[in-house]
TORKE-157195 format. One record per residue: residue in three letters; x, y, z of N, C-alpha, C in turn. Coordinates in steps of 0.05 Angstrom, whole numbers, always signed. Example, Ala and Ser with C-alpha at 12.3 -4.5 7.8 and 13.67 -1.06 7.14 Angstrom:
ALA:+264:-114:+156:+246:-90:+156:+264:-66:+156
SER:+257:-45:+142:+273:-21:+143:+258:+1:+157
end
This chain:
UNK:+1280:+2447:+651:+1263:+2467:+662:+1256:+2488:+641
UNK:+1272:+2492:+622:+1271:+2510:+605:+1238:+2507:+587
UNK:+1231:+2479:+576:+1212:+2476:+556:+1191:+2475:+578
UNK:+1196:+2471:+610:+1164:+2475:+626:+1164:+2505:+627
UNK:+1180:+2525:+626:+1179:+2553:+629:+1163:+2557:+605
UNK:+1178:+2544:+580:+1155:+2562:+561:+1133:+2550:+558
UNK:+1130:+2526:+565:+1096:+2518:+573:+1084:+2534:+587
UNK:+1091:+2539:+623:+1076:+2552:+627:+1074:+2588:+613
UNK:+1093:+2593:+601:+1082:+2632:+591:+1064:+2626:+568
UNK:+1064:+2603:+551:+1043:+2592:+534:+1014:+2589:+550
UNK:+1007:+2573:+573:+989:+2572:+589:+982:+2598:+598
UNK:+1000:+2616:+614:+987:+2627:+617:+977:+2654:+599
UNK:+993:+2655:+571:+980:+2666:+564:+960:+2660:+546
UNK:+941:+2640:+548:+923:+2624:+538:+894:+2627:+560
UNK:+909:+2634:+588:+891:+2637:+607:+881:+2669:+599
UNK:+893:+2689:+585:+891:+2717:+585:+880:+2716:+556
UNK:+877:+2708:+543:+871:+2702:+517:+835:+2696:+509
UNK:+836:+2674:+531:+807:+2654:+538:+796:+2685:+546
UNK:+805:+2696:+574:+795:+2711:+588:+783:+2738:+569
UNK:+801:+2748:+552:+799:+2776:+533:+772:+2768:+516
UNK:+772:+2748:+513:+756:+2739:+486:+728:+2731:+499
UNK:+726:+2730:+522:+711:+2720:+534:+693:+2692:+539
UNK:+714:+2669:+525:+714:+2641:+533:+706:+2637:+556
UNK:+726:+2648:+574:+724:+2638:+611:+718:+2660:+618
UNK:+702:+2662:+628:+692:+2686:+653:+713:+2698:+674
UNK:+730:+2722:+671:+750:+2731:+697:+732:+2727:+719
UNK:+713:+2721:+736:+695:+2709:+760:+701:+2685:+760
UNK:+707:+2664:+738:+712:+2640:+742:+742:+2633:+757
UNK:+754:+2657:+761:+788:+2647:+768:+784:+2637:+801
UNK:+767:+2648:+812:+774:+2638:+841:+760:+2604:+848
UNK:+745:+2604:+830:+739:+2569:+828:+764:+2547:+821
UNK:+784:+2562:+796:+801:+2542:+800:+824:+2548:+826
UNK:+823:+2564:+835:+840:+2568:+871:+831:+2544:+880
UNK:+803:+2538:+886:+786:+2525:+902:+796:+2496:+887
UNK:+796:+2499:+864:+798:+2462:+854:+826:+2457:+863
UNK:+841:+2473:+864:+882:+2467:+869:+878:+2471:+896
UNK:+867:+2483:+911:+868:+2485:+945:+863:+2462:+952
UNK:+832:+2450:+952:+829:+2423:+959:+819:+2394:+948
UNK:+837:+2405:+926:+832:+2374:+909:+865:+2370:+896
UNK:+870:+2375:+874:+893:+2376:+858:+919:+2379:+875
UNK:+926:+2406:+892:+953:+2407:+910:+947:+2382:+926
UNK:+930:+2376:+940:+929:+2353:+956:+940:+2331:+954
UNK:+935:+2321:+930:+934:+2293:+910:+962:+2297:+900
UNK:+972:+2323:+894:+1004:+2313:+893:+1023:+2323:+906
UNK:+1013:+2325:+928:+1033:+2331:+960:+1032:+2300:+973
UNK:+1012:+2290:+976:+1001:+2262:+991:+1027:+2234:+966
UNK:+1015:+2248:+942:+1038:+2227:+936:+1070:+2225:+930
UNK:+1084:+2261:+930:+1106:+2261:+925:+1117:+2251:+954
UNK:+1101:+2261:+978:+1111:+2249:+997:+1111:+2229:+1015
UNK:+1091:+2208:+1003:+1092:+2179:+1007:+1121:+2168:+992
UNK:+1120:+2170:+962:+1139:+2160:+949:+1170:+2172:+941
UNK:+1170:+2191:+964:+1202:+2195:+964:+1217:+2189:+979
UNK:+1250:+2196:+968:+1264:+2184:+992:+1272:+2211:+1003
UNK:+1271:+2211:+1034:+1261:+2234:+1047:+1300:+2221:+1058
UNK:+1308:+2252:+1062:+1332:+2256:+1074:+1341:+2284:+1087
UNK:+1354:+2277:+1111:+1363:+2281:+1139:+1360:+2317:+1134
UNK:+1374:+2322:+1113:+1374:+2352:+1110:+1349:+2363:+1094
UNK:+1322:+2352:+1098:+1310:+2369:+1093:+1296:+2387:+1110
UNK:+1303:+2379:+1141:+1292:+2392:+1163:+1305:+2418:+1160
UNK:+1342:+2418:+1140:+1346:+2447:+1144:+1334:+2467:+1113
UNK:+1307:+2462:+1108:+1301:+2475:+1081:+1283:+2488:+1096
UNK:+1268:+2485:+1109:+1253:+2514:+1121:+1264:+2544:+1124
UNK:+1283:+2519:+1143:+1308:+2552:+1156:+1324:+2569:+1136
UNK:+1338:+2557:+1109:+1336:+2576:+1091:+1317:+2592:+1078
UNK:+1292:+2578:+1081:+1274:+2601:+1065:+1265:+2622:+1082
UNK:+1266:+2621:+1110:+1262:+2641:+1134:+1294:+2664:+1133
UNK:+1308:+2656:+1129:+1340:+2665:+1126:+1330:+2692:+1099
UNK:+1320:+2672:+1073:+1317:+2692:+1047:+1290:+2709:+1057
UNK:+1269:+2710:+1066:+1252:+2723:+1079:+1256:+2741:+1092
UNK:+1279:+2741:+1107:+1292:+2760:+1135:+1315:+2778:+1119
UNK:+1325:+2769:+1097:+1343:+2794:+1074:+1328:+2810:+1066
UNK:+1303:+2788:+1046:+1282:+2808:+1028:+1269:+2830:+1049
UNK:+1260:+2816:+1068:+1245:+2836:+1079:+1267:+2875:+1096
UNK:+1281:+2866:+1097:+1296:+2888:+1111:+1308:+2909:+1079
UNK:+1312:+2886:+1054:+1323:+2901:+1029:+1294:+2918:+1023
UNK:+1271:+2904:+1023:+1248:+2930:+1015:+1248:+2954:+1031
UNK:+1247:+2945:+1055:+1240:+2957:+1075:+1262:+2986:+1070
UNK:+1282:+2976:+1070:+1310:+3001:+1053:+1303:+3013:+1039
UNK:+1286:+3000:+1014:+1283:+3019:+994:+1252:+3035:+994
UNK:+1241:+3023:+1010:+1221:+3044:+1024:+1232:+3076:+1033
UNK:+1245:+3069:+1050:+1263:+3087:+1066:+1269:+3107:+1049
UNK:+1284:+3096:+1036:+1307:+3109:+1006:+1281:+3125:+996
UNK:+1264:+3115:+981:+1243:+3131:+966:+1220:+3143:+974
UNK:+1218:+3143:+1004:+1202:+3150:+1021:+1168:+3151:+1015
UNK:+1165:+3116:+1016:+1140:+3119:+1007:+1125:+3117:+1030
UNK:+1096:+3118:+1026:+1078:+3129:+1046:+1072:+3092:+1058
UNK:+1053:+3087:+1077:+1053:+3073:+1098:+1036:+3054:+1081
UNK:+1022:+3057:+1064:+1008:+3032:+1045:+1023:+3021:+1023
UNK:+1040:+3045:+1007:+1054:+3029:+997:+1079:+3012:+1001
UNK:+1089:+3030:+1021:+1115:+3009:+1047:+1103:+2977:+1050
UNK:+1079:+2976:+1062:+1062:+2949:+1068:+1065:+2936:+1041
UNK:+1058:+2945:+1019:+1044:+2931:+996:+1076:+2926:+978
UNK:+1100:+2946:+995:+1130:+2930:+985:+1136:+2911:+995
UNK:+1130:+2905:+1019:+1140:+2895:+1030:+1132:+2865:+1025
UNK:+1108:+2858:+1033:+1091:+2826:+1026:+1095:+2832:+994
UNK:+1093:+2837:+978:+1102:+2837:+951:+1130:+2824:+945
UNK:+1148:+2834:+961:+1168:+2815:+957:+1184:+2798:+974
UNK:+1171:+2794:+1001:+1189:+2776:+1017:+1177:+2757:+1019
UNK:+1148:+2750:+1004:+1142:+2719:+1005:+1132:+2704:+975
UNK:+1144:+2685:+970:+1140:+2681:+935:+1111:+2662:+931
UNK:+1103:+2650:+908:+1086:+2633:+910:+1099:+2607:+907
UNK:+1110:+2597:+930:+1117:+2570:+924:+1097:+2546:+922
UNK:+1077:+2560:+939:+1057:+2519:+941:+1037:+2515:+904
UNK:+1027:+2541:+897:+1012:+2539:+878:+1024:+2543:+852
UNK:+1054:+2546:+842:+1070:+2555:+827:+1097:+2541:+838
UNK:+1112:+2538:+855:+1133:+2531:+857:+1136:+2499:+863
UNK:+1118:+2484:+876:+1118:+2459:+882:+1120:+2436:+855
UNK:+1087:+2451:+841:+1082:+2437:+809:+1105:+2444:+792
UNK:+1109:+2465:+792:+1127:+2466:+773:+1156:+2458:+773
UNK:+1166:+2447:+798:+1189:+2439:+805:+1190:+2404:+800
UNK:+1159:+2391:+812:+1146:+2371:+793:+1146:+2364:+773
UNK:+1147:+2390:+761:+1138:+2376:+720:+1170:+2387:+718
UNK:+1189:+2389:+728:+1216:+2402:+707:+1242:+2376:+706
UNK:+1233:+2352:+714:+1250:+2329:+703:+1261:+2316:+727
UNK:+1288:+2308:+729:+1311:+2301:+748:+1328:+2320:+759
UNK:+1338:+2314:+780:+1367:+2330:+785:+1351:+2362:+802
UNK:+1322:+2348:+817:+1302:+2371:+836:+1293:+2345:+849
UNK:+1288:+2359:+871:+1273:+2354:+893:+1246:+2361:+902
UNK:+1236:+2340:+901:+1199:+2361:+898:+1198:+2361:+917
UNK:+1209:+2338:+947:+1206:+2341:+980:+1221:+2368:+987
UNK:+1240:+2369:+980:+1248:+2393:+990:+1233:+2421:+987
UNK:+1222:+2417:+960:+1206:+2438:+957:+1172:+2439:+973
UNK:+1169:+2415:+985:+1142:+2418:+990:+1149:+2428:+1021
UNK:+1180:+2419:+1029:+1176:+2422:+1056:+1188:+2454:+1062
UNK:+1202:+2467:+1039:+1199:+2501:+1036:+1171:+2505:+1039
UNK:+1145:+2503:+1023:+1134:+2507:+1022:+1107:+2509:+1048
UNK:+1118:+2487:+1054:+1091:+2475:+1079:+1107:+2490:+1107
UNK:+1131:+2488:+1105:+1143:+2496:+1138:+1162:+2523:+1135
UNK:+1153:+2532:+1114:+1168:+2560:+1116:+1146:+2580:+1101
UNK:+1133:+2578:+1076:+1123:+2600:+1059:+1093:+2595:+1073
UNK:+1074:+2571:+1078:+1054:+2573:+1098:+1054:+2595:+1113
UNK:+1075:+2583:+1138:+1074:+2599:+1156:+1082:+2626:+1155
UNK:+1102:+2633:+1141:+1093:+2664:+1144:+1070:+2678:+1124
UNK:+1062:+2665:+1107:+1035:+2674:+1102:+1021:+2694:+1107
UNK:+1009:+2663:+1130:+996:+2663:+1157:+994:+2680:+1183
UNK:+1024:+2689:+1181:+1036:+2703:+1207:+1047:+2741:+1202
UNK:+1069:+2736:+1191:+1085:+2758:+1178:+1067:+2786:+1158
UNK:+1058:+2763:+1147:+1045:+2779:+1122:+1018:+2793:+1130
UNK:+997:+2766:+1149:+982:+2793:+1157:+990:+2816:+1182
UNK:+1005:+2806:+1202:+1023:+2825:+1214:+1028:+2852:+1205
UNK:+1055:+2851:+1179:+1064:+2871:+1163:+1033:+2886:+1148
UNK:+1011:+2880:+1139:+989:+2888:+1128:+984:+2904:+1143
UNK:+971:+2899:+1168:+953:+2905:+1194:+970:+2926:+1202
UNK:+1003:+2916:+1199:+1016:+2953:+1207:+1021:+2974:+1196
UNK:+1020:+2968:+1167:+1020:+2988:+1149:+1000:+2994:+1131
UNK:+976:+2976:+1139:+943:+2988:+1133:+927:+2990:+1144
UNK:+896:+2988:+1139:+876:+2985:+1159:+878:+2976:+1172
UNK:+885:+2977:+1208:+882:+2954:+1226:+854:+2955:+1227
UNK:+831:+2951:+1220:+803:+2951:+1228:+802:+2923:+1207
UNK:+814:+2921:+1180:+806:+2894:+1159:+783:+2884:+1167
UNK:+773:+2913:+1148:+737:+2907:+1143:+739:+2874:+1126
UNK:+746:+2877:+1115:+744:+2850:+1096:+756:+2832:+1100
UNK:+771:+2823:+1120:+783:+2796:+1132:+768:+2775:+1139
UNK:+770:+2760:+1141:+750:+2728:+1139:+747:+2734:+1171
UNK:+724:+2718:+1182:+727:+2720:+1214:+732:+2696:+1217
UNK:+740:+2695:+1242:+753:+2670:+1250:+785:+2667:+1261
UNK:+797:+2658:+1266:+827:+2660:+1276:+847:+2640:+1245
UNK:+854:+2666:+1242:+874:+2649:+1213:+896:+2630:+1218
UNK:+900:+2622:+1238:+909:+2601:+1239:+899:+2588:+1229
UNK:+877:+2576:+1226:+871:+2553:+1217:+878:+2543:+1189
UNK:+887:+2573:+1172:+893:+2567:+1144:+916:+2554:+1142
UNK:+932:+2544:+1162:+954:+2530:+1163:+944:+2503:+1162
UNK:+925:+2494:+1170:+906:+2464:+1175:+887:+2465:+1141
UNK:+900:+2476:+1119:+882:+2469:+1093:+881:+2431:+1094
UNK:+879:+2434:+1066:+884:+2408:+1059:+916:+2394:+1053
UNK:+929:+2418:+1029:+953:+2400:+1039:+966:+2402:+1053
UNK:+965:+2411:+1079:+981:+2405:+1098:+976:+2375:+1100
UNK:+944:+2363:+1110:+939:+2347:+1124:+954:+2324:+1099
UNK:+952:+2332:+1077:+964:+2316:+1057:+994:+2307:+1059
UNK:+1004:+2329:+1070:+1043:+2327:+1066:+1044:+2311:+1102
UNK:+1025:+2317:+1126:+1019:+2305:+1144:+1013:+2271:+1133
UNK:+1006:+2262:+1130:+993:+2233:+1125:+1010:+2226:+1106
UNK:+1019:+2233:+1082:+1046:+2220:+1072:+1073:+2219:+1085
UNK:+1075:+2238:+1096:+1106:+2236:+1114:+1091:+2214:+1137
UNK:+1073:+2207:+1141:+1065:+2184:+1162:+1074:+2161:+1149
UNK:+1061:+2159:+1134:+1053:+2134:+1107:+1091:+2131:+1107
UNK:+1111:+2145:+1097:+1131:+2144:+1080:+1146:+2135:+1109
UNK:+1151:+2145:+1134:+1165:+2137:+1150:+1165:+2107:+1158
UNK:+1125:+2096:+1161:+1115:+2085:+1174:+1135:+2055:+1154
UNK:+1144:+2069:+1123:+1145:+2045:+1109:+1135:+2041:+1086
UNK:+1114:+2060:+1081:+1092:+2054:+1057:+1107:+2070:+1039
UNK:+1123:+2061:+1021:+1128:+2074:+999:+1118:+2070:+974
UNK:+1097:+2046:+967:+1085:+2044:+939:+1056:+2038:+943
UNK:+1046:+2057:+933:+1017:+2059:+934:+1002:+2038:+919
UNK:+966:+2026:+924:+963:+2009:+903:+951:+2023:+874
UNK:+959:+2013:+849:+956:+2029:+829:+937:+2038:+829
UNK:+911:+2032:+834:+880:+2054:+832:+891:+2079:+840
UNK:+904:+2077:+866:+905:+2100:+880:+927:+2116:+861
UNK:+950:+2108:+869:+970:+2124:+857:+969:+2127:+826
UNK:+948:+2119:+808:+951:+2129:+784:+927:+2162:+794
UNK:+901:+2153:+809:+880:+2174:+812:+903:+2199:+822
UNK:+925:+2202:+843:+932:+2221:+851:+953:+2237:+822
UNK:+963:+2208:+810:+981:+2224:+790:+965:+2241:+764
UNK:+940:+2237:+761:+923:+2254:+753:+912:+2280:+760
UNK:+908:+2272:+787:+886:+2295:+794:+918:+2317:+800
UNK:+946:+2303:+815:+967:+2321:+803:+975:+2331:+789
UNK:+971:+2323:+771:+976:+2337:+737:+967:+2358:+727
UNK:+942:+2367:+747:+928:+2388:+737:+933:+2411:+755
UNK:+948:+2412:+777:+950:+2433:+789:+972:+2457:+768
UNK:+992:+2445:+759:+1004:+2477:+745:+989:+2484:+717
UNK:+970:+2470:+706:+958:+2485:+692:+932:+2495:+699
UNK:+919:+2489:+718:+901:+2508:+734:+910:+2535:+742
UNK:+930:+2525:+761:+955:+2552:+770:+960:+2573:+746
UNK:+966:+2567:+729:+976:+2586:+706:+955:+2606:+691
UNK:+937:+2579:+683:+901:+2589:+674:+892:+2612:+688
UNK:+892:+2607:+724:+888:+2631:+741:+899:+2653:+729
UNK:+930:+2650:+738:+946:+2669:+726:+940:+2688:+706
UNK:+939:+2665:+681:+928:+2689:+649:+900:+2706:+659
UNK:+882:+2695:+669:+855:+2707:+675:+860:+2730:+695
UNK:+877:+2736:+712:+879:+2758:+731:+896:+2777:+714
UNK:+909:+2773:+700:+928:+2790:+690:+916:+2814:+691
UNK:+925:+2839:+701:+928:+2860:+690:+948:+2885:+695
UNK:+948:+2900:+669:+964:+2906:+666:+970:+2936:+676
UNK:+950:+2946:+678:+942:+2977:+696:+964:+2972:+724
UNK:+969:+2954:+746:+987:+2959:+765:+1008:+2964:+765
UNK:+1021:+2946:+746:+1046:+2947:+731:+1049:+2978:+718
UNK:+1033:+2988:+702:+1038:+3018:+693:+1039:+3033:+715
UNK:+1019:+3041:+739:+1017:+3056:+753:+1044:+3057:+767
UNK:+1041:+3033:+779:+1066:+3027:+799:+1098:+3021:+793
UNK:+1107:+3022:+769:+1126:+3007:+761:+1152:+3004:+777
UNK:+1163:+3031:+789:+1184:+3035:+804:+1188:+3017:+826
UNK:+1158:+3013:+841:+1156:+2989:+863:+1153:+2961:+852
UNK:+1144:+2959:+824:+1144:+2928:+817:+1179:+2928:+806
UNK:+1182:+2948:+792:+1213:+2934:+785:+1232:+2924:+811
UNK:+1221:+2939:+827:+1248:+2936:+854:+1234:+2910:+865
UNK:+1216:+2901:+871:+1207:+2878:+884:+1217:+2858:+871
UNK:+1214:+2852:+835:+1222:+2835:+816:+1249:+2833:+825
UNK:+1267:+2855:+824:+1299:+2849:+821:+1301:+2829:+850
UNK:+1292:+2841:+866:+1298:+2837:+885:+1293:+2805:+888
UNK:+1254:+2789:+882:+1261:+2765:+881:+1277:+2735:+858
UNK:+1282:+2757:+842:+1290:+2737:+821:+1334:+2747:+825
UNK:+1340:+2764:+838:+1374:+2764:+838:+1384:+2768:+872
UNK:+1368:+2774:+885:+1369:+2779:+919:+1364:+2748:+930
UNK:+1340:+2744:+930:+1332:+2721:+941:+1337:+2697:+938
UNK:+1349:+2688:+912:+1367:+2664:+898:+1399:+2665:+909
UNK:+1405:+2690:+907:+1432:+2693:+917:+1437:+2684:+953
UNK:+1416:+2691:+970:+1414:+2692:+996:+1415:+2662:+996
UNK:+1386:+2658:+981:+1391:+2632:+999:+1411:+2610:+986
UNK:+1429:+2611:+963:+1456:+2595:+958:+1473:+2596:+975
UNK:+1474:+2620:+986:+1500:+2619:+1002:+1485:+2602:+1034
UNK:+1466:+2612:+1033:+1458:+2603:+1064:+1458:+2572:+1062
UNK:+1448:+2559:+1035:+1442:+2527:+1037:+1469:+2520:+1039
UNK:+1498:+2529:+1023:+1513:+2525:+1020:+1530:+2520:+1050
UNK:+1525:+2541:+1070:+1529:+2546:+1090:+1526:+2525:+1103
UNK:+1498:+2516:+1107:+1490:+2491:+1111:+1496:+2471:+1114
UNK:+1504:+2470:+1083:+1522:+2436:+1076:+1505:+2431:+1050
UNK:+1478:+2440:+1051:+1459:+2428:+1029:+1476:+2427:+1003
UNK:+1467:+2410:+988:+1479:+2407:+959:+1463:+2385:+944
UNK:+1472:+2384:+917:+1460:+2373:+901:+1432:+2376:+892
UNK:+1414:+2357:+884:+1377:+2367:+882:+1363:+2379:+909
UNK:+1382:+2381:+924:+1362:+2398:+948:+1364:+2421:+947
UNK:+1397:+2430:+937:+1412:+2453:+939:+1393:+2469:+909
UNK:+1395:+2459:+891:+1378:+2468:+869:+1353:+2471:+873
UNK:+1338:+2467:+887:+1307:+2463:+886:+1309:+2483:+914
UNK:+1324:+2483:+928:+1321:+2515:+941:+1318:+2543:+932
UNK:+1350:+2542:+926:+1350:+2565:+903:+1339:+2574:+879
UNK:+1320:+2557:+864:+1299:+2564:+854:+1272:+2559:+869
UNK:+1265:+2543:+893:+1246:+2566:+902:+1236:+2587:+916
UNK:+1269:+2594:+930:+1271:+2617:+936:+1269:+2644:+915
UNK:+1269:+2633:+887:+1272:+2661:+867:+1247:+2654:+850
UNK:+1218:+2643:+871:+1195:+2636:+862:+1181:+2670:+858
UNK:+1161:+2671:+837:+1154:+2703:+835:+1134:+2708:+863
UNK:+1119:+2730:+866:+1102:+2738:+886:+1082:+2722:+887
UNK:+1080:+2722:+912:+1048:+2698:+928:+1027:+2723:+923
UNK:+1019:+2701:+906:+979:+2714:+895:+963:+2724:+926
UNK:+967:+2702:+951:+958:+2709:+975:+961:+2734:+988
UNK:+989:+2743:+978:+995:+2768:+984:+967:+2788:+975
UNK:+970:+2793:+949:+947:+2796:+945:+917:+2797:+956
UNK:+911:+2782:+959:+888:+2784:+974:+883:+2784:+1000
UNK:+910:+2794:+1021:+918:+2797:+1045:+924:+2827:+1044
UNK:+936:+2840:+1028:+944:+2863:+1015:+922:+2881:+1019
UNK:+898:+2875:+999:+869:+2888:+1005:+846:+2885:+1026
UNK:+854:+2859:+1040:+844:+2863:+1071:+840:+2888:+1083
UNK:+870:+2895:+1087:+882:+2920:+1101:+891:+2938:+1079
UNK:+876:+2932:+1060:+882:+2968:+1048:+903:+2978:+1038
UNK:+925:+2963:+1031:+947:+2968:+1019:+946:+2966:+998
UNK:+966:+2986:+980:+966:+2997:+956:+964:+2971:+932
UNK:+950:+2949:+929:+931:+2938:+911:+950:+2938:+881
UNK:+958:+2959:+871:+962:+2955:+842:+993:+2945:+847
UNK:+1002:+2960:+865:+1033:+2943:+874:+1042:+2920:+872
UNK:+1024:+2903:+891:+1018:+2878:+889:+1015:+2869:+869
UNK:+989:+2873:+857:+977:+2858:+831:+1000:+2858:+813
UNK:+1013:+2887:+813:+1033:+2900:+794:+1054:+2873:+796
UNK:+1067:+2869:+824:+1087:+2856:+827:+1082:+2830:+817
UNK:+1055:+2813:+816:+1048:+2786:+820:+1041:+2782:+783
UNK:+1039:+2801:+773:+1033:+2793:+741:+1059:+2790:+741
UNK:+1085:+2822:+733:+1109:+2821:+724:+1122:+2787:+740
UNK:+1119:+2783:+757:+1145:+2768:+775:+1131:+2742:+758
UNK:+1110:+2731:+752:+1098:+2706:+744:+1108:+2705:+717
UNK:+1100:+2727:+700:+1113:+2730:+683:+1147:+2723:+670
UNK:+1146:+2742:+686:+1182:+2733:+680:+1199:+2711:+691
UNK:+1183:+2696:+712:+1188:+2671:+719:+1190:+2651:+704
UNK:+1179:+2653:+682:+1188:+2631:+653:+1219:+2639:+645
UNK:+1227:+2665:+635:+1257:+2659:+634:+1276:+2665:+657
UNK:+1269:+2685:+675:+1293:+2679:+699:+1288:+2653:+716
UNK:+1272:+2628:+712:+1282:+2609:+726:+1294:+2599:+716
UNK:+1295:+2588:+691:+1313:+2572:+678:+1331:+2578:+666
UNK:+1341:+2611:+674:+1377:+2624:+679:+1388:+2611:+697
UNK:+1371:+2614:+732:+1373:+2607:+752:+1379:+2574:+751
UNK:+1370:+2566:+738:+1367:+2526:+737:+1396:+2528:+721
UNK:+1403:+2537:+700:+1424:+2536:+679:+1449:+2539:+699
UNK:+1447:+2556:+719:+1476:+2571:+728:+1485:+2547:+751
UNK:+1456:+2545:+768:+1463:+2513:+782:+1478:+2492:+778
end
C-alpha cells in the first residue's frame, strides 16, 4: 500500500500542477466525477463482484461502518460544543468528518494495493453503509444546521442517488456471482479491467484540480480536529467493533482502513446546498486526501 500512496500524492499532485499551469481547465474537474460515476466505478464494481469469493461476514461490514459513523459523529458534535461554534460551522464539522470518501477513493485504491485486502468488503462498506448515509444523514445534518430552503439542491427526491450506476453494478454482479458466474468471457472482463483502471487516477486528477488551499488557512482548527479525528478515532472504532464481531483477516484490514478513508468530496457539495461553512469542508477534504498517502499505510503497517 505504501508505493500506491505515493502514486497517488504524485497524481494528485500532477492534477494541481496541470491545473496551476493551466493544461486542464479547474471547470474540467466535474467531467471526470461524471466519467468515474457512470462508466469507470461501474466497470470495477460489476467485476470485483462477479469474481470474488464472497463470504458470510460480509453482511457484518456495513454495521461497522454505521458503528464508526455513530462515534465520529457525537466526537464532532463535542467538539462543537467545547469550542462553541456557530450553527454552519457545527453542520460543516460535522459531515466533514463522519462520512469518508470510500466509493471514489477508498474502493480503487484498496483495488490497486496488492493481497492480504478485500475489495468486496470494501465495496459492500461502501454501497450499504457510506451510500446510504450520504444520502440520508448528511443531507439531514446540512438542512439542520443550514439553509433549510437549499436554494441549490437538485429537485427531485434524493433517493434516487442511491439507484446510480454502481449500485446497479454491485446489484447484477452479486446476481451473476451467487447465480454461479464467476469467470467472465475475456472481451468482457479484459474491457471492465480497463475501463477499472482508470477510476483512481481520475479520482486523484479531480483531487489535484480542486485543491485549495485558502480553507485549510481560514479554517484550520476545524480541519485539524476533523483530520485527527478520521485518520486515529475512526480506525480505532471500527477495530475494536470488527474485532467484536469476529471479523479478521483481509476483511478485518480493509475495514479499518476504510473506515480511516479521508472526507467525502459529496460532503462538499451537500455542504453548499444548505449553506454551510464551505472552506471547512473543502479545508477538511484537501488536508484529509492529502494526508491519506501516509496515514494509510501507518494504518496498513500496524495491521
Amino acid at each position: 500500500m505504501t508505493a500506491t500512496a505515493v502514486a497517488a500524492l504524485l497524481i494528485i499532485l500532477l492534477g494541481w500542477f496541470a491545473g496551476r499551469i493551466g493544461v486542464v481547465r479547474r471547470d474540467a474537474a466535474p467531467m471526470l466525477v461524471q466519467i468515474v460515476l457512470y462508466v469507470a466505478l461501474p466497470a470495477l464494481v460489476l467485476r470485483i463482484m462477479v469474481t470474488s469469493t464472497l463470504d458470510a461476514s460480509l453482511i457484518l461490514v456495513p454495521i461497522v461502518g454505521f458503528a464508526v459513523f455513530g462515534v465520529l459523529l457525537v466526537a464532532a458534535f463535542t467538539v462543537a460544543r467545547i469550542r462553541r461554534l456557530d450553527r454552519p460551522t457545527t453542520g460543516a464539522l460535522l459531515v466533514a468528518t463522519a462520512v469518508g470518501n470510500t466509493g471514489f477513493f477508498g474502493v480503487p485504491l484498496i483495488a490497486a494495493s496488492g493481497p492480504h485486502l478485500s475489495v468486496a468488503a470494501a465495496i459492500m462498506y461502501d454501497t450499504f453503509c457510506t451510500a446510504i448515509l450520504t444520502w440520508t444523514s448528511t443531507i439531514w445534518i446540512s438542512s439542520r444546521y443550514g439553509d433549510r430552503t437549499a436554494d441549490g439542491a437538485p429537485a427531485g427526491p434524493l433517493w434516487r442517488n442511491l439507484l446510480l450506476p454502481p449500485t446497479w453494478a454491485l446489484a447484477i454482479g452479486l446476481a451473476l456471482n451467487l447465480a454461479g458466474v464467476q469467470d467472465l468471457p475475456d472481451w468482457l472482463d479484459r474491457t471492465l479491467v480497463i475501463l477499472g483502471a482508470a477510476v483512481l487516477p481520475l479520482v486523484l486528477l479531480y483531487a489535484g484540480l480542486v485543491i485549495e488551499w485558502d480553507g485549510i488557512r481560514r479554517a484550520w482548527r476545524e480541519v485539524t480536529a476533523s483530520v485527527a479525528m478520521r485518520f486515529i478515532l475512526a480506525p480505532l472504532v471500527a477495530y475494536v467493533v470488527a474485532v467484536a464481531f469476529g471479523l479478521d483477516g483481509d476483511v478485518l484490514r480493509t475495514v479499518v482502513l476504510m473506515a480511516a478513508m479521508p472526507t467525502a468530496m459529496m460532503s462538499l457539495v451537500i455542504g453548499g446546498w444548505f449553506k454551510l461553512r464551505t472552506d471547512v469542508i473543502a479545508g477538511a477534504v484537501v488536508a484529509s486526501t492529502l494526508l491519506a498517502t501516509v496515514a494509510l499505510p501507518v494504518i496498513r503497517g500496524i495491521l
